[in-house]
N, CA, C and O atoms as CSV, one atom per row, in Angstrom:
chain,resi,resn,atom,element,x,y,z
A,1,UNK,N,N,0.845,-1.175,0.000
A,1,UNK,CA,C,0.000,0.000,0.000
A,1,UNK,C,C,0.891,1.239,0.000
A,1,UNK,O,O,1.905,1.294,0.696
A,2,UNK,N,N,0.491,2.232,-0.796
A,2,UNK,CA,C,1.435,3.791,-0.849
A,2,UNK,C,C,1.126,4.736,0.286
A,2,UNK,O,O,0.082,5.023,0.873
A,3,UNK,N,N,1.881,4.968,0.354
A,3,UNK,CA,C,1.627,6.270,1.841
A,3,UNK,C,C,0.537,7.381,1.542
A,3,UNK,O,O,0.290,8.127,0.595
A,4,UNK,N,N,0.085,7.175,2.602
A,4,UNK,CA,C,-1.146,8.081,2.659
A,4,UNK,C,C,-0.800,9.362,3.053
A,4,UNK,O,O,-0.123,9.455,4.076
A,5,UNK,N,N,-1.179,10.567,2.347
A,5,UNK,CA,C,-0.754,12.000,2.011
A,5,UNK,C,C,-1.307,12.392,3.659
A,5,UNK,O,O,-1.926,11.607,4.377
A,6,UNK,N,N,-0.947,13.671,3.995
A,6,UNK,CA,C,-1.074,13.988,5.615
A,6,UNK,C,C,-3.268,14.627,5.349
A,6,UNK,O,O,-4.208,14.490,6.132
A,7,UNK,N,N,-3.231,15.136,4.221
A,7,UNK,CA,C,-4.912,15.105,4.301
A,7,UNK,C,C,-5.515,14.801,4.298
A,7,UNK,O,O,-6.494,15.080,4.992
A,8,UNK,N,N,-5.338,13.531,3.067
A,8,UNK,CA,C,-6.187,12.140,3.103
A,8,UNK,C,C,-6.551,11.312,4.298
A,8,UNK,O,O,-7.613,10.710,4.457
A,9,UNK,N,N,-5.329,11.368,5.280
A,9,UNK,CA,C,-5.538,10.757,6.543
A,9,UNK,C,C,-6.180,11.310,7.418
A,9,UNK,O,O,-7.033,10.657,8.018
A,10,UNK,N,N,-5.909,12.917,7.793
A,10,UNK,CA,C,-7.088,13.579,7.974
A,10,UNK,C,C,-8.527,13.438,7.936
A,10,UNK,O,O,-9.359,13.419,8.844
A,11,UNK,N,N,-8.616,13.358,6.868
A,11,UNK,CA,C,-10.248,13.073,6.245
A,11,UNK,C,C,-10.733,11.623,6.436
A,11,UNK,O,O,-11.845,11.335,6.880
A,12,UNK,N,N,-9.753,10.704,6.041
A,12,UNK,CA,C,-9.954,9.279,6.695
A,12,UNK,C,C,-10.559,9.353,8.158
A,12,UNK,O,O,-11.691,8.968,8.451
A,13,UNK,N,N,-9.329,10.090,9.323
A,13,UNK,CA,C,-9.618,10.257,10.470
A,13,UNK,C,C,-10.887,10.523,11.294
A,13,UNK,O,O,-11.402,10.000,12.282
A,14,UNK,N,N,-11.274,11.893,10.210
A,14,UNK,CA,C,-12.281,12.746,10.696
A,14,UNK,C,C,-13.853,11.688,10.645
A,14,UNK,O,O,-14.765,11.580,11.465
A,15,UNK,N,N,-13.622,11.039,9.302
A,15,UNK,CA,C,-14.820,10.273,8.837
A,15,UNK,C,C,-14.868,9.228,10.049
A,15,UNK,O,O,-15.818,9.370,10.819
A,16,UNK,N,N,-13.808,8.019,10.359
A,16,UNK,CA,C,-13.780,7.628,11.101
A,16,UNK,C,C,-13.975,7.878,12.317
A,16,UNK,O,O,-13.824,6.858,12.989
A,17,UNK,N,N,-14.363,9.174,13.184
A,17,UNK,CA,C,-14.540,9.705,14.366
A,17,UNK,C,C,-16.046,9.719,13.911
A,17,UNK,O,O,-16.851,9.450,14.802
A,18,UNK,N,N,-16.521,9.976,12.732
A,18,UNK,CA,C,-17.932,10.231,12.429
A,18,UNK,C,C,-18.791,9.243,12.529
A,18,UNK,O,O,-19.946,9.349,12.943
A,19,UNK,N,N,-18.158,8.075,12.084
A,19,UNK,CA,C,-18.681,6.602,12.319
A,19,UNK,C,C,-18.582,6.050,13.761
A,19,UNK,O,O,-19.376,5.186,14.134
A,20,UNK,N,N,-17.538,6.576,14.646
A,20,UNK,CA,C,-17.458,6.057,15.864
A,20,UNK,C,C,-18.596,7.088,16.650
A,20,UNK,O,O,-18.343,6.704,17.792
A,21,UNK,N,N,-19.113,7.588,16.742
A,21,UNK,CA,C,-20.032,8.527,17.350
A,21,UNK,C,C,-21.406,8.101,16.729
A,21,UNK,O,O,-22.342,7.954,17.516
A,22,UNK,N,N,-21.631,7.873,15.291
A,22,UNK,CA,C,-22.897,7.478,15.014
A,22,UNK,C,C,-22.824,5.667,15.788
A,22,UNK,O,O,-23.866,5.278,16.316
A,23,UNK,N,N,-22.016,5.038,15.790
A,23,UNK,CA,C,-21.371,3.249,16.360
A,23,UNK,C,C,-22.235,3.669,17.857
A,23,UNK,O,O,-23.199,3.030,18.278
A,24,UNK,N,N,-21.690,4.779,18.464
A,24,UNK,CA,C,-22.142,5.351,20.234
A,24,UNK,C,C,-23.789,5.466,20.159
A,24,UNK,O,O,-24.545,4.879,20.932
A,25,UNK,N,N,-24.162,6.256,19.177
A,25,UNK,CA,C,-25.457,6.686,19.251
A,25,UNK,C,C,-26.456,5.678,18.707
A,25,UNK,O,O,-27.671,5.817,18.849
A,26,UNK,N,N,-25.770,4.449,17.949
A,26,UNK,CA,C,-26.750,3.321,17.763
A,26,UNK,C,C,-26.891,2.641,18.853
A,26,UNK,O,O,-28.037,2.288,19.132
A,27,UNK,N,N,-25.491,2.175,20.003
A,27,UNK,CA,C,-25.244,1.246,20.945
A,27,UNK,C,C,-26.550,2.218,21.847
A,27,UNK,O,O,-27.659,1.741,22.088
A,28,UNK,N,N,-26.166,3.490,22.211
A,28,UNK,CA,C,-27.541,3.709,23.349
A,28,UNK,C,C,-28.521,3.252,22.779
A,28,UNK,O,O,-28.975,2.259,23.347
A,29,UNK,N,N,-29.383,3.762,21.306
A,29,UNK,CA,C,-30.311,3.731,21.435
A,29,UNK,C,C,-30.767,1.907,21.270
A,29,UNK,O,O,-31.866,1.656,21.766
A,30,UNK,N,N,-30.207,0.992,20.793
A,30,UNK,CA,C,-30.113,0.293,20.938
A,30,UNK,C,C,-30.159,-0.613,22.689
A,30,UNK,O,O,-30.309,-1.773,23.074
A,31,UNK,N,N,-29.966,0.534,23.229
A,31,UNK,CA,C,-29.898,-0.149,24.657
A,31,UNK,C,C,-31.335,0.556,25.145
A,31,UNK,O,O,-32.195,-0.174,25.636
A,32,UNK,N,N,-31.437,1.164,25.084
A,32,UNK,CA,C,-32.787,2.202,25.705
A,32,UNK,C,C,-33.691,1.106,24.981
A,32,UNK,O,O,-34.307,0.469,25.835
A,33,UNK,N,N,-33.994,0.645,23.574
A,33,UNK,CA,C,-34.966,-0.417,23.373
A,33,UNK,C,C,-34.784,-1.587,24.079
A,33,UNK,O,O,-35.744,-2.321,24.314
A,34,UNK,N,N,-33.941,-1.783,24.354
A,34,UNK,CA,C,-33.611,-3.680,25.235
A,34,UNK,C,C,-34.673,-3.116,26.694
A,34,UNK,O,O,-35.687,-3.706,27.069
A,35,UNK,N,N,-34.011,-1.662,27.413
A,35,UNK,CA,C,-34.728,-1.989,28.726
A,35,UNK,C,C,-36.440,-1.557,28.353
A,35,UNK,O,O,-37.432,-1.900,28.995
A,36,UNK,N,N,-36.406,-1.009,27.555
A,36,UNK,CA,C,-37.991,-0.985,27.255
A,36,UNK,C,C,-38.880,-2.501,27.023
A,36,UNK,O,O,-39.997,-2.632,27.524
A,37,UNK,N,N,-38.314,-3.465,26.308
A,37,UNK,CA,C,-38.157,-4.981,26.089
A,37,UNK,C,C,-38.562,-5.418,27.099
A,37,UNK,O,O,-39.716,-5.641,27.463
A,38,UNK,N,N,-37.199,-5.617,27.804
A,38,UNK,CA,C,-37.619,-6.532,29.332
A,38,UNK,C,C,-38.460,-5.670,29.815
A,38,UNK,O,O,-39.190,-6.531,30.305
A,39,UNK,N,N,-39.195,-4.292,30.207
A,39,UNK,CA,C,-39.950,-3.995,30.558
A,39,UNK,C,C,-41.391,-4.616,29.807
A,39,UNK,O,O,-42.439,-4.668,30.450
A,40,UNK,N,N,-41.345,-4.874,29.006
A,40,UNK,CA,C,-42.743,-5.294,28.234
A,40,UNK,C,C,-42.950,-6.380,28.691
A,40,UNK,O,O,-44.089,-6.697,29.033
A,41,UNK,N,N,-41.709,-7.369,28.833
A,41,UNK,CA,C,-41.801,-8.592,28.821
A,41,UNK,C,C,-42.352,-8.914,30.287
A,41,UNK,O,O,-42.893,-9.925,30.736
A,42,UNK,N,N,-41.939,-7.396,31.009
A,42,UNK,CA,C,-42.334,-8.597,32.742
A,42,UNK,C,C,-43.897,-7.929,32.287
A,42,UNK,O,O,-44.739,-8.810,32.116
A,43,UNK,N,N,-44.239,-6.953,32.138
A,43,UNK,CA,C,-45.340,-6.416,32.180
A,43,UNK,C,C,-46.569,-7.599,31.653
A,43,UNK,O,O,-47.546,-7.952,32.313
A,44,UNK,N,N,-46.205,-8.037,30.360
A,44,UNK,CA,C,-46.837,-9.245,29.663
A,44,UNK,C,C,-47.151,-10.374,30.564
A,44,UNK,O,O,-48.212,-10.967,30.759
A,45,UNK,N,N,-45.722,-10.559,31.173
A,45,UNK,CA,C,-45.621,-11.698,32.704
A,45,UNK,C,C,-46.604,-11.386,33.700
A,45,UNK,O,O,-47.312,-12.386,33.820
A,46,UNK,N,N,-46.904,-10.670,34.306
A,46,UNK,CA,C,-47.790,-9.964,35.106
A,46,UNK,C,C,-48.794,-9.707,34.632
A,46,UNK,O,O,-49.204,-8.686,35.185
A,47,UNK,N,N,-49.647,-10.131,33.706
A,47,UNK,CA,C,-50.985,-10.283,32.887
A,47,UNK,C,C,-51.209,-11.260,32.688
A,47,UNK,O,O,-52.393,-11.522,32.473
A,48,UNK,N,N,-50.149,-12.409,32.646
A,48,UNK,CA,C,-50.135,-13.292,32.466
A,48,UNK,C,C,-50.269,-14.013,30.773
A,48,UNK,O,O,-50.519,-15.164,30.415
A,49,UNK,N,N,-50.007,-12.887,30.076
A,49,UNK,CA,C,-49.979,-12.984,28.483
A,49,UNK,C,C,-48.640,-13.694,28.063
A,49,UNK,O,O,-47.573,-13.736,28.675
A,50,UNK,N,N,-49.026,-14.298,26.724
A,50,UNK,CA,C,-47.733,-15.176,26.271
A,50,UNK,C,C,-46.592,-14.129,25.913
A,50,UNK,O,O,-46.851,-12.991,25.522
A,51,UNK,N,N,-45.294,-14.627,26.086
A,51,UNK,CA,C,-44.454,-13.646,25.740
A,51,UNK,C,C,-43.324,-13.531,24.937
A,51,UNK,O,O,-42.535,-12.592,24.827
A,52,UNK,N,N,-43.372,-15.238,24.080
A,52,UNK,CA,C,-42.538,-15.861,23.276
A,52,UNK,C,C,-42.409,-14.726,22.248
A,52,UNK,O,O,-41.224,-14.557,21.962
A,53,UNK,N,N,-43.368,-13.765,21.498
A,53,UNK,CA,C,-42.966,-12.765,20.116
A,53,UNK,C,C,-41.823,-11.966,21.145
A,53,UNK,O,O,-40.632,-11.976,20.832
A,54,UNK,N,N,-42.344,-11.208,22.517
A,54,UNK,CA,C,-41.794,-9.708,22.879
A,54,UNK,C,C,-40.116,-10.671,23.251
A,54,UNK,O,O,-39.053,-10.120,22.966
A,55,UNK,N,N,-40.133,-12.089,23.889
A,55,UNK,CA,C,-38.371,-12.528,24.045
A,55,UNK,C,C,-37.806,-12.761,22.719
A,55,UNK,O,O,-36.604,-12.653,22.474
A,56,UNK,N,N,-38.649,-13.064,21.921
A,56,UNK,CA,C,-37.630,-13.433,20.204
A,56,UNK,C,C,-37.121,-11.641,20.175
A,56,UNK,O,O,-35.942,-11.294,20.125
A,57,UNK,N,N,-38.262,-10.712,20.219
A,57,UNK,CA,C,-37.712,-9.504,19.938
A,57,UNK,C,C,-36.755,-8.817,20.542
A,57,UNK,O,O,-35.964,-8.070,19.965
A,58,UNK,N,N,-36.799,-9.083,21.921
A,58,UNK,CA,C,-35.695,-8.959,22.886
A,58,UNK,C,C,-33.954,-9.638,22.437
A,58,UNK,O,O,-32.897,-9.009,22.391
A,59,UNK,N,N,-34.148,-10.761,22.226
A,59,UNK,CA,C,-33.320,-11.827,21.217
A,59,UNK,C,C,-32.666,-10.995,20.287
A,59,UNK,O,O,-31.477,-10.720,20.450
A,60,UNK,N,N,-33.283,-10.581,19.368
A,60,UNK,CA,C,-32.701,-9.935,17.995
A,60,UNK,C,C,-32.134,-8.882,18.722
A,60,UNK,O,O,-30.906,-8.961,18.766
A,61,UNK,N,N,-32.716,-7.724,19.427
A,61,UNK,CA,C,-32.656,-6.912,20.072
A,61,UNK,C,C,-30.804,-6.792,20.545
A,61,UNK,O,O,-29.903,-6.051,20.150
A,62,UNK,N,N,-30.847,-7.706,21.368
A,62,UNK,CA,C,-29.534,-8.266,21.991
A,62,UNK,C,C,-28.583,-8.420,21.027
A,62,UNK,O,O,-27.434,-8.094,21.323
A,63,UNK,N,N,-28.904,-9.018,19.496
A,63,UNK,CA,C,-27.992,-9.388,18.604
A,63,UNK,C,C,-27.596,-8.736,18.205
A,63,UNK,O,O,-26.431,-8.890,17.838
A,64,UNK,N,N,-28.424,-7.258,17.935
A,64,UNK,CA,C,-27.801,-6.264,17.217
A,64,UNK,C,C,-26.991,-5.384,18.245
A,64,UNK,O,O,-26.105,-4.601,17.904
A,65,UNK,N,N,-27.376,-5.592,19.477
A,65,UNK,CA,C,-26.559,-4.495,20.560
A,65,UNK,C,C,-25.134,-5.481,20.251
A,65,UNK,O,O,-24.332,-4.661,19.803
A,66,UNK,N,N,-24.541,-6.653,20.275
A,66,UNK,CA,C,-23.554,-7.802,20.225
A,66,UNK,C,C,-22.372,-6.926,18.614
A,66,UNK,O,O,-21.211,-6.519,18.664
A,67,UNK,N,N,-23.216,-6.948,17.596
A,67,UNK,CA,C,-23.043,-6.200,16.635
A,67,UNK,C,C,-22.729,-5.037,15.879
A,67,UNK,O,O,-22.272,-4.935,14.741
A,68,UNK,N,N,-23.229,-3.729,17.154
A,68,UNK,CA,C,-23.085,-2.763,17.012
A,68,UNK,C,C,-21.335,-2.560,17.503
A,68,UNK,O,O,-20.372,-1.974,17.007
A,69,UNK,N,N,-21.596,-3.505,18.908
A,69,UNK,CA,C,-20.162,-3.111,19.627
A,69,UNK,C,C,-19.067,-3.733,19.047
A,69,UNK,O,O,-17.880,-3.534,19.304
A,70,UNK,N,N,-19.697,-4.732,18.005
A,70,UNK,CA,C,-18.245,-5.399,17.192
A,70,UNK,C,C,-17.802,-4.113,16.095
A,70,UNK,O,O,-16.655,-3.828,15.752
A,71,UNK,N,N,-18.880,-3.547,15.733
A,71,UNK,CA,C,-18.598,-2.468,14.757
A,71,UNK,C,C,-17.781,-1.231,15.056
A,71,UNK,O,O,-17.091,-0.581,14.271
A,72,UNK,N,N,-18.010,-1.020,16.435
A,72,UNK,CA,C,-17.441,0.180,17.173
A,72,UNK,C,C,-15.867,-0.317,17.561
A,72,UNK,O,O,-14.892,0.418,17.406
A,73,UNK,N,N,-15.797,-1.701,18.093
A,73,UNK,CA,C,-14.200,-2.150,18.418
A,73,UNK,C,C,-13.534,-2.022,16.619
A,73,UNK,O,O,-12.325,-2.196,16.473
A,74,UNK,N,N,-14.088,-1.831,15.827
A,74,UNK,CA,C,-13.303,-2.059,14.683
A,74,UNK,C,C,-13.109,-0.339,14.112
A,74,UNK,O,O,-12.248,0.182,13.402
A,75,UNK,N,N,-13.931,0.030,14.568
A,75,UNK,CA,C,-13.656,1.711,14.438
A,75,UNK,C,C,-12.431,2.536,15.059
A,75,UNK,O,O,-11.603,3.368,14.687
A,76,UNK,N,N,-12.856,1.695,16.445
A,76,UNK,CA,C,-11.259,1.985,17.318
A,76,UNK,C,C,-10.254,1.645,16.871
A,76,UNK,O,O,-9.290,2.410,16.897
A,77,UNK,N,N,-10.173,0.458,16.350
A,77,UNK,CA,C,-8.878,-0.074,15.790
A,77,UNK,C,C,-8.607,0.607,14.411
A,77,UNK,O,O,-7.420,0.618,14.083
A,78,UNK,N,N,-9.514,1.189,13.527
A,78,UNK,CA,C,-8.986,1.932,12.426
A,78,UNK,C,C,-8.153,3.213,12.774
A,78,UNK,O,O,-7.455,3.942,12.070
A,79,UNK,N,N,-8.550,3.235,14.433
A,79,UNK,CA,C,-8.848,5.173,14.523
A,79,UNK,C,C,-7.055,4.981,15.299
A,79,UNK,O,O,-6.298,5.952,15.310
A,80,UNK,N,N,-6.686,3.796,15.803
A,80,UNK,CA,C,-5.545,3.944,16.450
A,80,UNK,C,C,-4.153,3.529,15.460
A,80,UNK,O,O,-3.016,3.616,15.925
């Protein structure tokens, strides 16, 4: 690979700080839906309603929080 000019890296940099901050702002909101989740889920529990759809959704839920933070460790590692 050829050396990267001092602006290009710059701009690489900058973009990469841009992606690590939008990586932050998916992981919260991503987390603010999980505790809303288990909140549904006991709530459902306490009605005594089935709750197998709201834990699959919880499930995915979880997968993508698992996902987001693999995305963000790889941001760091571009950014260092």
């Amino acid at each position: 690979m050829g050396i990267v000019a001092p602006r290009a890296a710059s701009v690489n940099r900058d973009q990469e700080q841009r992606h690590l901050a939008q990586a932050d702002r998916h992981i919260a909101e991503v987390k603010r839906h999980i505790v809303q989740q288990r909140a549904a889920i006991e709530r459902l529990k306490a009605a005594n309603h089935p709750t197998e759809t709201a834990e699959s959704m919880l499930a995915a839920l979880e997968g993508s929080l698992v996902a987001f933070e693999r995305h963000r460790q790889l941001i760091l590692k571009a950014l260092a």
